[in-house]
GULUMSE-312130 format. One record per atom (N, C-alpha, C, O): x, y, z. Coordinates in steps of 0.02 Angstrom, whole numbers, plus 50000, padded with zeros to 5 digits. Layout:
N
XYZ
...
//
This chain:
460
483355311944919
484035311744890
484545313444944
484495318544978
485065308744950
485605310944998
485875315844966
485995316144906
486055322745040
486285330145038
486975329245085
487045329145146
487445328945030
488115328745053
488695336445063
489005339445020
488645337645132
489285344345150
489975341245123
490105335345135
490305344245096
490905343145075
491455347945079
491565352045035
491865347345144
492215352045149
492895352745165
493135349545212
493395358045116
494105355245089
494265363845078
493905368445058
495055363545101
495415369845111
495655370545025
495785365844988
495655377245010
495585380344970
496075383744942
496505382744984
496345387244899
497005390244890
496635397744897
496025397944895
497015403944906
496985411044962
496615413244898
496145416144924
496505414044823
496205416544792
495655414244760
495535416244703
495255409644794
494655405444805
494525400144770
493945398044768
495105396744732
494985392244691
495145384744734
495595384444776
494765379544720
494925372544748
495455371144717
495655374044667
495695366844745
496485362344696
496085358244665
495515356644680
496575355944599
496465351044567
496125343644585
495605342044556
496315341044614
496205333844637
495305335744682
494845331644676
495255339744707
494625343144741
493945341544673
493515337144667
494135347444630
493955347944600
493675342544542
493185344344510
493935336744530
494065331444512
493385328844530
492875328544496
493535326844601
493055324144651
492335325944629
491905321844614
492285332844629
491555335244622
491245335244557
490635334844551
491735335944500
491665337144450
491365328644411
490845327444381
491905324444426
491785319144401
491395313044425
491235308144391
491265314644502
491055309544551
490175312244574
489615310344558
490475318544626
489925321744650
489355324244590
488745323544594
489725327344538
489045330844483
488575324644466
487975324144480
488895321144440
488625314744395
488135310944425
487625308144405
488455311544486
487945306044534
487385308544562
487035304944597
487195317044546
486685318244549
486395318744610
485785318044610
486635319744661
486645321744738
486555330444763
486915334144729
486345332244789
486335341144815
487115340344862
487175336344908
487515343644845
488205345244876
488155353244905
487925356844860
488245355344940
488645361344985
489265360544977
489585356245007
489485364044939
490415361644956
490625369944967
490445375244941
491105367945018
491015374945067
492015375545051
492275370345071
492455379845025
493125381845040
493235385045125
493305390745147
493215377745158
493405380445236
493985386245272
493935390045321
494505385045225
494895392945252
494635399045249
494955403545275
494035400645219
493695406145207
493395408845254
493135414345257
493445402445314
492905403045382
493345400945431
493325404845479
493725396345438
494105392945487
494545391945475
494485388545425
495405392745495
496055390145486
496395386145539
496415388345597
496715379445520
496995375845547
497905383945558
498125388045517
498165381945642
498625385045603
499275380145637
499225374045643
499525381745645
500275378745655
500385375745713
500715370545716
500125378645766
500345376845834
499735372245865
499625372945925
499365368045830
498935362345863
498315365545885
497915363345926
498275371345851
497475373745868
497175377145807
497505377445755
496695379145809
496105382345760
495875388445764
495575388645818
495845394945731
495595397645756
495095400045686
495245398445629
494525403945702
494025406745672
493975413045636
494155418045668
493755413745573
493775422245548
493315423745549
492935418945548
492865431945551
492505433645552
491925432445521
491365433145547
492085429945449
491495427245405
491005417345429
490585413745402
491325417245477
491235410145510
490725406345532
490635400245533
490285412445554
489195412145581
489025410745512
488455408545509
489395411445440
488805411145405
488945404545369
488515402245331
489615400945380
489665395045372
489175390145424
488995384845400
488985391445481
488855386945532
488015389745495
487575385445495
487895394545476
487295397445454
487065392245412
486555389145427
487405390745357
487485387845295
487405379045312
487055375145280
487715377845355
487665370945357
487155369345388
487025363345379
486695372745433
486085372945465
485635371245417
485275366245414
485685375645380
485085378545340
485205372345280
484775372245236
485555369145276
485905364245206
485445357345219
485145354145176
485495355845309
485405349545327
485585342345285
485195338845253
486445341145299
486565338245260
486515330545301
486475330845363
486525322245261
486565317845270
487305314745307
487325311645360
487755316145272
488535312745255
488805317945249
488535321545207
489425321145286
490135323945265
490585320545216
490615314745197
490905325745201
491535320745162
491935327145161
491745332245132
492505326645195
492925331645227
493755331045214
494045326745246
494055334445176
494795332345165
495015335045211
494895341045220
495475330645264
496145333045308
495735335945369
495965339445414
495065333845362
494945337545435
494745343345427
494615345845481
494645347245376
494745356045363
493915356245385
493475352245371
493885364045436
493395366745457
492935363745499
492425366345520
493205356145514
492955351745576
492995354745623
493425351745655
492775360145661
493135363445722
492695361845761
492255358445734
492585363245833
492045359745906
491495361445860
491175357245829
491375368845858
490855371945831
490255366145777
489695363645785
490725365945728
490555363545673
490355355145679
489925352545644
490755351745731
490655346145725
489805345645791
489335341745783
489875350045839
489445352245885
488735350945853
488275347245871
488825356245784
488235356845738
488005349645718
487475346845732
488525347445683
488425341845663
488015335245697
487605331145678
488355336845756
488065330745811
488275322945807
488215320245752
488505319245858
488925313245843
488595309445801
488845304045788
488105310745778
488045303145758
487885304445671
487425302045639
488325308245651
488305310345575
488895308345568
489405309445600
488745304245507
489365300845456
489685305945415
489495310645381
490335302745432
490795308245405
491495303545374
491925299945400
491365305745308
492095302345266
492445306845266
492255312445252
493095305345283
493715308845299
494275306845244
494485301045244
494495310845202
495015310745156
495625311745179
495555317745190
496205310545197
496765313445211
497175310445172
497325304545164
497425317545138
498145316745102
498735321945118
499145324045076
498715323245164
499365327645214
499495323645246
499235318145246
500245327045303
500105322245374
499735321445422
499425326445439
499675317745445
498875318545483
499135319645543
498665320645582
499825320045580
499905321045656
499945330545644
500135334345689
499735332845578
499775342145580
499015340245590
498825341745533
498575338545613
497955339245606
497885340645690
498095336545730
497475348645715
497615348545778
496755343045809
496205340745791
497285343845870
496925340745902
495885341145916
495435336945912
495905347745930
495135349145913
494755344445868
494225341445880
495165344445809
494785340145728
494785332045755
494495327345727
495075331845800
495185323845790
494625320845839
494695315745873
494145324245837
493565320945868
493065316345847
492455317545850
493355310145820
492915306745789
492575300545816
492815297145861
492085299345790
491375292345827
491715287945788
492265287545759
491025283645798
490955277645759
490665278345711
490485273145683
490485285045681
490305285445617
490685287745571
490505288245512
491035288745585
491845291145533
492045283345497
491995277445517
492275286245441
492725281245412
493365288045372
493195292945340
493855286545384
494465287945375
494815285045328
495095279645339
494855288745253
495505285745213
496025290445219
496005296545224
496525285945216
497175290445221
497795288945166
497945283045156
498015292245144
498435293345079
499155290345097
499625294145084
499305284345123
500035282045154
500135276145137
499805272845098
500815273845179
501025265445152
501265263745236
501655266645274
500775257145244
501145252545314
501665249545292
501585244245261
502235251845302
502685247945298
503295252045339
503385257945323
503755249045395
504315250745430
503895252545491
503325250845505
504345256645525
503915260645607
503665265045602
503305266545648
503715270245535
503565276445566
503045280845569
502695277045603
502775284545563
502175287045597
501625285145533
501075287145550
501615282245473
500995281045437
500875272445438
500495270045396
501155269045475
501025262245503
500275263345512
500005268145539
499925256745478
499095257945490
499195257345592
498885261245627
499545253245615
499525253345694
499445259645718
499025261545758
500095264545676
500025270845714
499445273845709
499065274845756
499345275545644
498655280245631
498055277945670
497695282045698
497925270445673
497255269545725
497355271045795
496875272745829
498045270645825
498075272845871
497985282745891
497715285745938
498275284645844
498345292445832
497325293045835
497085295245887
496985291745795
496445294045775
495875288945822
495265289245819
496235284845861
495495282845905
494975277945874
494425276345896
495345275645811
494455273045755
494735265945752
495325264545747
494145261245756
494415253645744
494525250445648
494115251745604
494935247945641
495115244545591
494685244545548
494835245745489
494035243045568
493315243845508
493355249845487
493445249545426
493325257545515
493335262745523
493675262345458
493295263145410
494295261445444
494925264045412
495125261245347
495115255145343
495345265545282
495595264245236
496135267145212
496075273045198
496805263745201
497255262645204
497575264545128
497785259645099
497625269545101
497715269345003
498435271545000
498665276645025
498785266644962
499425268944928
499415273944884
499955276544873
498825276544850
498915282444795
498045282144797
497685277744821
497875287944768
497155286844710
497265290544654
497725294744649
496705288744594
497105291744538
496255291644513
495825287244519
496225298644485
495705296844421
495685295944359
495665300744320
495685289444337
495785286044274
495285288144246
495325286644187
494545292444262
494215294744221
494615300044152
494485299944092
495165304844193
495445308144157
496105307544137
496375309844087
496355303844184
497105301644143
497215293544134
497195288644170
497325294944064
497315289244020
497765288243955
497905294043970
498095286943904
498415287243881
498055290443815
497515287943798
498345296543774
497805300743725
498175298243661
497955300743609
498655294143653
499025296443575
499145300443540
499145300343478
499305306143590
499595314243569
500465311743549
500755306943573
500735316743497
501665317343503
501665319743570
501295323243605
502185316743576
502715317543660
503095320943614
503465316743588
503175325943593
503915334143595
504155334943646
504755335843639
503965335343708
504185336843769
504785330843786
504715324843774
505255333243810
505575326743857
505535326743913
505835322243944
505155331843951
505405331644030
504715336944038
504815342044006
504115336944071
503835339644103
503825338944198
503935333944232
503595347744225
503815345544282
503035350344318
503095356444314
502535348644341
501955353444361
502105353444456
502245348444490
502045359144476
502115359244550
502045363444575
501955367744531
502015367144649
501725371144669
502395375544707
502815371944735
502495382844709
503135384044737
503065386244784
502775391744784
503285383544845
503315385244934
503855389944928
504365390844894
503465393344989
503945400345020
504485396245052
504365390745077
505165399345052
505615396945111
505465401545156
505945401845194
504875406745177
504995412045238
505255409145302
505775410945330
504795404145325
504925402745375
505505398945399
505615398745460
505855396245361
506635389845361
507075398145366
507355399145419
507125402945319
507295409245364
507275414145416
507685418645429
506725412645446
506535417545493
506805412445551
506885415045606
506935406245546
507005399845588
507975399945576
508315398945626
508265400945522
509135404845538
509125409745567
509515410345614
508685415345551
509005420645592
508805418845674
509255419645715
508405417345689
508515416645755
508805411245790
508665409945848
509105408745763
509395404145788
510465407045754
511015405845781
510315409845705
511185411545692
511425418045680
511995420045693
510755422745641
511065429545645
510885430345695
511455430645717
510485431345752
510305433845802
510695431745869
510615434545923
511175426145854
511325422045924
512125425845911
512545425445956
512295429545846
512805431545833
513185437845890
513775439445891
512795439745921
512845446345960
512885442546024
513165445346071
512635435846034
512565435646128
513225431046126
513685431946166
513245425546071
513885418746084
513925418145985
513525416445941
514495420045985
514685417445902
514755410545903
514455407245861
515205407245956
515185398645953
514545397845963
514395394445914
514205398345985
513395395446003
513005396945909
512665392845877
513125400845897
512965403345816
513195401245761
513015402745704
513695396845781
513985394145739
513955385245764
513925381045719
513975383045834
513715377045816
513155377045796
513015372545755
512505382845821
511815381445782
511795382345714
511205382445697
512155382945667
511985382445594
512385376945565
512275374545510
513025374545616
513215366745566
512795359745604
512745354045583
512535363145672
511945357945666
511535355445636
511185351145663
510915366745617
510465365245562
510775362245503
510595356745481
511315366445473
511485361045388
511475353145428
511025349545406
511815350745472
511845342645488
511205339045474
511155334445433
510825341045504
510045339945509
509685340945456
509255336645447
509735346145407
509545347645349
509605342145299
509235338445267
510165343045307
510665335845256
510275328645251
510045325845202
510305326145346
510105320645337
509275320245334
508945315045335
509015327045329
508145324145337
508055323845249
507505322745226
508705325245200
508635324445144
508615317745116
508425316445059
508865312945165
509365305245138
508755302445181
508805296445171
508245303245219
508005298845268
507365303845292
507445309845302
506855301045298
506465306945330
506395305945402
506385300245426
506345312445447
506495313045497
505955314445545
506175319045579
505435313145563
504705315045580
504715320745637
504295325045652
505245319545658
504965325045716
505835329545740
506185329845790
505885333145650
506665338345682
506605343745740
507105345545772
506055345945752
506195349645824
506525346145876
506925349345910
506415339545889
506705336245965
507525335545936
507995336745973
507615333745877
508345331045848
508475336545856
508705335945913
508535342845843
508705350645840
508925351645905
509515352145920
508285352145960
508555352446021
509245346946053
509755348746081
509035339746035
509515336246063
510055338246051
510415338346100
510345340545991
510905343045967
511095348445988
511655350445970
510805351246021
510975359946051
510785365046014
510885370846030
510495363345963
510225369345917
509735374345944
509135373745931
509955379145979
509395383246031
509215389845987
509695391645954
508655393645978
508495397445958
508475404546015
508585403146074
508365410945997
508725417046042
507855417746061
507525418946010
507575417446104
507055420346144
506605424746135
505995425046140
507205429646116
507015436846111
506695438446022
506445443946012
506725434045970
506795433745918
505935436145911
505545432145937
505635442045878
504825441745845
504615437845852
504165437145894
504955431045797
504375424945774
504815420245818
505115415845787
504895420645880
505085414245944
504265410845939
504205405845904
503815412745965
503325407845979
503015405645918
502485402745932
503135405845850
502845402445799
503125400445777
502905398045725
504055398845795
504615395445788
504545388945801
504615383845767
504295390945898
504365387845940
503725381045927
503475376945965
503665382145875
502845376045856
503295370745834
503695372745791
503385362845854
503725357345826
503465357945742
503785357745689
502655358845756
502585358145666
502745363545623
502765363445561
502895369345670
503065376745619
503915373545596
504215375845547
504125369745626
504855367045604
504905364745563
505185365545508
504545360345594
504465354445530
504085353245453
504095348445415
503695360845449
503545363345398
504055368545378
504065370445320
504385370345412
505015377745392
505495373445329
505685375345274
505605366245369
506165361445316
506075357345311
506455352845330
505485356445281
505035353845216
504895358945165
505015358345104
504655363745193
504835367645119
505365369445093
505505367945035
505765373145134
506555372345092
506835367545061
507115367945006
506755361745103
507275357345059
506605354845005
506815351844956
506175355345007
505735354444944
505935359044868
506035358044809
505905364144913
506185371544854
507065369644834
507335369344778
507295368944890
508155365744864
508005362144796
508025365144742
507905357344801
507975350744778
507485350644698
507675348344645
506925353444711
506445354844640
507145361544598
507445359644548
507205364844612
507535368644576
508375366944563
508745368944518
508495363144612
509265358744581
509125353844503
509325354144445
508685349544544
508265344244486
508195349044432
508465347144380
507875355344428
507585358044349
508145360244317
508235360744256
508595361844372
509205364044333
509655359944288
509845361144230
509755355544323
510055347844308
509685345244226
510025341544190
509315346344214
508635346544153
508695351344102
508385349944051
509045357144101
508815364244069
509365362144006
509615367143980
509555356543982
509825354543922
509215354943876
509105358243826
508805349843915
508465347043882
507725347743853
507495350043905
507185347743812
506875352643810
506245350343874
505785346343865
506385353643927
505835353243994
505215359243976
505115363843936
504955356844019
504305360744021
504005361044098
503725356744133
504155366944107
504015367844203
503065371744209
502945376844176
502625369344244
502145372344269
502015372844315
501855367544340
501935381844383
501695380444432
501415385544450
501285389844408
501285386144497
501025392044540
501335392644623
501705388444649
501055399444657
501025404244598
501335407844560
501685411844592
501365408244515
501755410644445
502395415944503
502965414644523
502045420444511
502835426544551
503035422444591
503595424144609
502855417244619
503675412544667
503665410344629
503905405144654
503585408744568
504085399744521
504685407244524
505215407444555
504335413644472
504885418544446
505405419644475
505965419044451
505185422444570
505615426444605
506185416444614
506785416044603
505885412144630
506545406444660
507025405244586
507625405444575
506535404044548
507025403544479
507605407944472
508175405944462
507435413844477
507855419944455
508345420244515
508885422644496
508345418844575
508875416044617
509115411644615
509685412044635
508945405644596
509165398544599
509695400344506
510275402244506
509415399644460
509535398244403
509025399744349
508515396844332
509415406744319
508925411544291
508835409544226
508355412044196
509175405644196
509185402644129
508395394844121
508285391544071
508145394544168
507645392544190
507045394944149
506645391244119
507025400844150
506345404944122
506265402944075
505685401344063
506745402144024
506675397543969
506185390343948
505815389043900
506365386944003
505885382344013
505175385044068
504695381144065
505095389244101
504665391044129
503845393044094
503855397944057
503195389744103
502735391644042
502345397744069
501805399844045
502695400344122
502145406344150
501325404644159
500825408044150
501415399544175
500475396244169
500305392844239
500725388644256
499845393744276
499725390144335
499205384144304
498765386444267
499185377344313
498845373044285
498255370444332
498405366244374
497885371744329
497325369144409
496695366444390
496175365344422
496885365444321
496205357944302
496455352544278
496785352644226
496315346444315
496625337944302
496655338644214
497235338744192
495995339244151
496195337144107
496595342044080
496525342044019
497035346844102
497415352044067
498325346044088
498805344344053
498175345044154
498685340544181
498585333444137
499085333444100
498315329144126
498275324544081
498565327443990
498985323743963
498415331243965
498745332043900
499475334143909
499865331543870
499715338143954
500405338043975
500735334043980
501295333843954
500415327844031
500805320844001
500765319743962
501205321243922
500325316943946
500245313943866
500625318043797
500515316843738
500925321243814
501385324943772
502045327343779
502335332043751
502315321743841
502855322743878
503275314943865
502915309943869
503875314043854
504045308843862
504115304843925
503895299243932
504525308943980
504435308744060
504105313144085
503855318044056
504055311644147
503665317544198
504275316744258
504615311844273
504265323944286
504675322144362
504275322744405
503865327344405
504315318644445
504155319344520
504485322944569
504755318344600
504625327844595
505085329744658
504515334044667
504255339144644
504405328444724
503755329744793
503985333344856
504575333344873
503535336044889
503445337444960
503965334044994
503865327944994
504525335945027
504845331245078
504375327245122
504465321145125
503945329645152
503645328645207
503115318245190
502955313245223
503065321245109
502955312545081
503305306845107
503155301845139
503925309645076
504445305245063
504395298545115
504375299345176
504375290945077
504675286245115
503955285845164
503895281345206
503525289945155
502985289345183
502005286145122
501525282445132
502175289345086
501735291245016
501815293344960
502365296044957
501655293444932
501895295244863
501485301344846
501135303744891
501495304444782
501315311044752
500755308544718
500855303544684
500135311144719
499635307744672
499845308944599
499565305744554
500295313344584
500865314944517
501005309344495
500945307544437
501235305544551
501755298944508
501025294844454
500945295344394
500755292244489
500085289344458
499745292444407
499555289044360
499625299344409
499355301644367
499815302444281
499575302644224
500605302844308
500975301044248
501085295444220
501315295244163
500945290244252
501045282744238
500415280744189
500465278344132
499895282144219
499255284044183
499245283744113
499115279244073
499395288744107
499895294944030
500185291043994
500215293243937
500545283144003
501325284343992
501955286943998
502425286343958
501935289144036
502515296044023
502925293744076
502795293944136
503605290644042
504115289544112
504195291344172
504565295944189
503875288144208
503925292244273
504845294644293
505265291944257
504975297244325
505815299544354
505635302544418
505235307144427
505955299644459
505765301344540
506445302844577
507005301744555
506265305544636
507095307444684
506825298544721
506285295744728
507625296644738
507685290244764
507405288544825
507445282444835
507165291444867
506715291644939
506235288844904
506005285444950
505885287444857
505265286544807
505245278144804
504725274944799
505925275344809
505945269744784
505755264344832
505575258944808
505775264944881
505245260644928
504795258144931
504705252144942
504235264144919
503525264544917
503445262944854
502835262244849
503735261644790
503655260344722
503745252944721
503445248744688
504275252444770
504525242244771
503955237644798
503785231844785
503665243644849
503035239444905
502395239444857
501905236244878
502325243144785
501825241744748
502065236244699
501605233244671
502805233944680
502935229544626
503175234444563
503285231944508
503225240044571
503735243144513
504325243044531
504605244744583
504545240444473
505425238444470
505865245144436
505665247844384
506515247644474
506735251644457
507065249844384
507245244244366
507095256244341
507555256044284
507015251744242
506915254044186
506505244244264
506205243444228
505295245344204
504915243344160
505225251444277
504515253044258
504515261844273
504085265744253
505145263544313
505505269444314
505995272344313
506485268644306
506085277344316
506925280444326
507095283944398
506975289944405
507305281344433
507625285344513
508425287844509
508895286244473
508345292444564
508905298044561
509165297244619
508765294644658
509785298644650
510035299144707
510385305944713
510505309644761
510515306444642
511035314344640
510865318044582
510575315344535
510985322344581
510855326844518
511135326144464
510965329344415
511585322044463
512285319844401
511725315844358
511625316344297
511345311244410
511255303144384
510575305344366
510135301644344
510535309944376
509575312144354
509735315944279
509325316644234
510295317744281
510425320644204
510475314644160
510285312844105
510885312044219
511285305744153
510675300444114
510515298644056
510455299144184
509875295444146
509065297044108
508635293344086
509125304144114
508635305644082
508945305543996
508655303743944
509675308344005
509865306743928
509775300443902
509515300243846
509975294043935
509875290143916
509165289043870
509085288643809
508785288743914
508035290343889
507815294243837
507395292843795
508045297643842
507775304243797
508045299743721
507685299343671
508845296143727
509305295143660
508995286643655
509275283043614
508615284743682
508485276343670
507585277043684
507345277843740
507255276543632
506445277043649
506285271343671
505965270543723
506575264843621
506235258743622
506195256643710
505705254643741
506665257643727
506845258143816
506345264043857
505945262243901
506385268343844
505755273843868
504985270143867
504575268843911
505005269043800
504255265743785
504045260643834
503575261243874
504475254843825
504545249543855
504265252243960
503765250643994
504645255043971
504605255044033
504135258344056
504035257644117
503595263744010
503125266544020
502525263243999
501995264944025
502515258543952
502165251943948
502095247744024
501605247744061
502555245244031
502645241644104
502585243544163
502635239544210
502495249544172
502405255544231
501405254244212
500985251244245
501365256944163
500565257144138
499835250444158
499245249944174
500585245844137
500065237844153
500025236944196
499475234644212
500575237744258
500725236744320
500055241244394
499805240444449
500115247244317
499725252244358
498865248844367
498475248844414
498805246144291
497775242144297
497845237244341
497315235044364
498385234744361
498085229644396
498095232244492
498295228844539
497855237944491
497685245144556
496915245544522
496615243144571
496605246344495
496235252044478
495485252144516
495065256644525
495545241744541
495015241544562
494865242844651
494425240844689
495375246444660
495705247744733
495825254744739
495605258044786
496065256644705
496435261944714
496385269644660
496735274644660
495765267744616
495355275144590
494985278944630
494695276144677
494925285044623
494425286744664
493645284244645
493235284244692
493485282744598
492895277244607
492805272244633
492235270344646
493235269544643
493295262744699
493235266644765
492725266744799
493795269844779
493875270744857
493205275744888
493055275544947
492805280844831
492335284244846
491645278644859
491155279444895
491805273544821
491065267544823
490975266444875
490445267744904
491625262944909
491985259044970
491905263645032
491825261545089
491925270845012
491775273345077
491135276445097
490905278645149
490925275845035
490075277545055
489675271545080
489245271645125
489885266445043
489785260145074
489625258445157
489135257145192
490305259345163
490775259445255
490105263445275
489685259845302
489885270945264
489295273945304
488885274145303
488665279245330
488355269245275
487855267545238
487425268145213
486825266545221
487895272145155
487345275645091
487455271345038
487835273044993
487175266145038
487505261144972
487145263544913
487335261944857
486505268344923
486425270844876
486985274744835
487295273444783
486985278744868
487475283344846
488445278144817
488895279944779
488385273444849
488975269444828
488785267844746
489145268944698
488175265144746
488055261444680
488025265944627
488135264144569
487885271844642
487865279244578
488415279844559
488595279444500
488755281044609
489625281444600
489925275044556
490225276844505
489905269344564
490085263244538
489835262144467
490025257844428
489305267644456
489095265444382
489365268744352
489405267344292
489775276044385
489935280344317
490315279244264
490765275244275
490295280944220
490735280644185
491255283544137
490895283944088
491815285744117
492075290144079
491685295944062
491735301244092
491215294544004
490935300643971
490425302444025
490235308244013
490155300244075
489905303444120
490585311944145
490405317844145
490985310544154
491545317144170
491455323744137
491405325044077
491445327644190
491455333544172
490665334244097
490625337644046
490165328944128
489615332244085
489115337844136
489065343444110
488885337244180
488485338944223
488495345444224
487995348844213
489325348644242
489245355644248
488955358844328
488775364544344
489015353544362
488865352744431
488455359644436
488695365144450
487545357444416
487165358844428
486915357344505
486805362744532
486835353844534
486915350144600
487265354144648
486895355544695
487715355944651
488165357944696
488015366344707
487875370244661
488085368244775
488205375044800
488855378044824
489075377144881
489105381444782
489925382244837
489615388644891
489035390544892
490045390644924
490155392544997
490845396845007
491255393945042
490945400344993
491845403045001
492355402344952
492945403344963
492045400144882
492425399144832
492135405844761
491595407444737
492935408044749
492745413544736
492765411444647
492695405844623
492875418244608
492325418344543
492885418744499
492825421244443
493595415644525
493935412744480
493915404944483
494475402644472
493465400344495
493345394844499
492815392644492
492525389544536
492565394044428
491835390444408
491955382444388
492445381044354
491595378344405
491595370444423
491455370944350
491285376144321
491575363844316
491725362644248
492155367344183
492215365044126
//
């Protein structure tokens, strides 16, 4: 029987994310394979500045995978690929690679891949910029066979349309980023520059807002060099200068802010109406709410949601869903959210950066969704919606049909067949290809061993 390592970063209180979980639950159990699935931050962290480093508990991961002797990897984003690990491995072990981040944060160490890799990646070729299939084969070294290319994946095992009441008009599920670092990244650059040059402190913060602004209207791949070009200099002397000083610690500093901006403008813009907010973890939704707009809590369900079919009845009992994704998506990929609400039925409503990547699949605005440019027009037209169903219905119908004619591409049963395929376990492709619905969540992933996943995350 093929013995598949499967290994994917974890959230800090040992539970897999959703979509992870999915994977093993509905794909890996069923198909009846021995899995190791190991929570790699427990042993190894990617960190900011293009390198890796190791935690103490780390010998017993390399212990573990010894002793596992597995066939096939299947590895999201690269996580816990480090020399070490891949060392172990030895080149000539097949390894499916998931990526649904950006893949130029993936440091360099991880990107050591053969000719036995096959690579899917969560993006759209279309324009110049860095998720062009050109770029990525160039970035990652792997030839065209190597590589799969997915506008979304979705598991239609679990979201599907239930014929629950929609009471809800507006559900919103998401995860709440720290702004620490987009602050620790002003002060050294404006309270701190305040004492050596006030003009210098003051062109560096109508730069940052400049820059801020426009990586909102356009995404901007690489604001450290635009920052510098502009004169935006940070003070030297500042604590966190060298974890500032990381292009990707930047470019993660504002992505989360303007992620956190913009989700909590949007909910506000909503709090007419009866919304329904879910995220984690629960004390940041509280502490940003209660700064942003405290009348929020109201709609807030105090619930962290981290199993797909808990996320499927939420739609299905929602008239819309919002989308306000990750900046760092934008104009690049989409939210596996959007799909999974379309799924549902449930009106999708997106921020307008969205509408690109929605045109390059054949959804028509206004007629298979609702897009926003401003916060006015995200009110306005959600009223609309909310006060005209036959129009709601309609367009979540047409979003829905639009969506089956993906499914044979773009489920994770397809793309999991397709890539076991690519490394040639067609066994293992054809198990996968037979499952079916009520196969989900029966198994109870007997099969599987976790590794670093702690005992608030029992599988099924």
């Amino acid at each position: 029987m093929t013995k598949v390592l499967f290994l994917a970063d974890g959230y800090l209180d040992g539970q897999f994310g959703p979509y992870i979980h999915t994977i093993l639950e509905n794909y890996f159990a069923p198909a009846q394979m021995p899995v190791l699935a190991i929570r790699t931050n427990a042993f190894v962290n990617t960190i900011f500045n293009g390198s890796i480093n190791t935690q103490p508990e780390f010998p017993k991961m390399l212990e573990a995978i010894e002793d596992f002797q597995p066939d096939v990897v299947f590895c999201v984003n690269r996580c816990g690929l480090s020399p070490e690990v891949l060392k172990l491995l030895g080149p000539e072990m097949p390894i499916i690679n998931l990526i649904v981040d950006q893949y130029n944060q993936i440091p360099a160490e991880c990107r050591q891949f053969t000719e036995r890799d096959v690579v899917a990646i969560l993006s759209f070729d279309h324009g110049d910029g860095l998720h062009t299939r050109k770029n990525i084969l160039e970035a990652f070294q792997i030839r065209d066979a190597q590589f799969e290319q997915l506008n979304f994946f979705l598991d239609h095992f679990t979201f599907y349309p239930q014929n629950r009441p929609r009471d809800v008009d507006v559900s919103f599920i998401g995860t709440a980023f720290s702004n620490v670092n987009f602050l620790r990244y002003i002060r050294a650059t404006v309270s701190r520059m305040m004492d050596q040059s006030e003009e210098q402190a003051y062109q560096n913060l109508n730069t940052l807002l400049d820059v801020f602004h426009e990586h909102e209207t356009r995404y901007i791949d690489n604001l450290a060099d635009l920052l510098e070009a502009r004169g935006c200099h940070m003070d030297p002397t500042d604590p966190h200068y060298d974890l500032l000083a990381s292009p990707m610690m930047i470019q993660s500093a504002f992505e989360m802010q303007n992620t956190f901006y913009n989700r909590l403008h949007a909910l506000s813009a909503l709090s007419e109406f009866n919304l329904a907010i879910y995220g984690m973890p629960v004390g940041e939704w509280v502490r940003q709410i209660s700064i942003a707009n405290i009348e929020l809590l109201k709609h807030f369900k105090f619930k962290a949601v981290f199993s797909y079919p808990e996320n499927a009845v939420i739609y299905n009992t929602s008239k819309m869903g919002l989308n306000a994704q990750v900046t760092a998506a934008m104009n690049t990929s989409l939210s596996f959210r959007v799909f999974d609400m379309v799924a549902c039925k449930s009106l999708l409503v997106t921020q307008g950066l969205c509408r690109e990547p929605l045109k390059h699949l054949g959804f028509e605005e206004d007629t298979d969704f609702i897009a926003y440019s401003s916060f006015s027009e995200l009110r306005d037209k959600c009223a609309y919606a909310i006060a005209n169903p036959n129009y709601r219905e309609d367009a979540a119908e047409s979003a829905f049909q639009k969506l089956q004619g993906y499914y044979d591409r773009f489920t994770l049963q397809a793309i999991l067949t397709r890539c076991f395929a690519k490394v040639g376990f067609k066994d293992v492709a054809e198990r996968i290809q037979r499952l079916e619905a009520r196969d989900a969540y029966q198994n109870r992933a007997q099969n599987i061993r976790f590794l670093g996943v702690g005992q608030l995350a029992p599988i099924g």
